[in-house]
N, C-alpha and C positions, 0 to 999 in steps of 0.2 A: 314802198320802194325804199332801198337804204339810202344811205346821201351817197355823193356823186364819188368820193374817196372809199367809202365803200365800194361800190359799181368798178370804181380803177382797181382797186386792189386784189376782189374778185376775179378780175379778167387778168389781172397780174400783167398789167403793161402802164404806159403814161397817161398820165389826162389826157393830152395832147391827143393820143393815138385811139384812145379809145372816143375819144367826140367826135374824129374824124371816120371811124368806123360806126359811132351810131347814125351821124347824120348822111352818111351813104346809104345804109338801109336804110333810114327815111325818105331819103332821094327816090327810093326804090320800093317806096309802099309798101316796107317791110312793117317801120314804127311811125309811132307821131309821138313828135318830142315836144313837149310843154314846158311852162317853167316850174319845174322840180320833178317832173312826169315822164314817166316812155309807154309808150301803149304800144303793145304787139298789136301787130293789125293783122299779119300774114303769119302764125305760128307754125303753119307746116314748109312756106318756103323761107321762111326764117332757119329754121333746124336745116336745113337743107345748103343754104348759104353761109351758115357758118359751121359748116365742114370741110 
């Protein structure tokens, strides 16, 4: 997994915006967010909600 400036810069938005969109998929049993970790849990409705 790259660091987390990486992961922002990829998605080309803020830290801010992008924790607030991981930890909503995780709300939503999409990831599980660890410390330093994201685990897809739900790959196919993952691709699907971030369309």
């Amino acid at each position: 997994m790259p660091p987390p400036a990486d992961v922002v810069a990829l998605a080309g938005t803020s830290r801010e915006t992008c924790t607030k969109v991981l930890r909503d998929y995780a709300d939503h049993g999409l990831l599980r967010l660890a410390r330093g970790r994201i685990t897809v849990l739900d790959p196919e409705r993952l691709r699907d909600a971030a369309r």
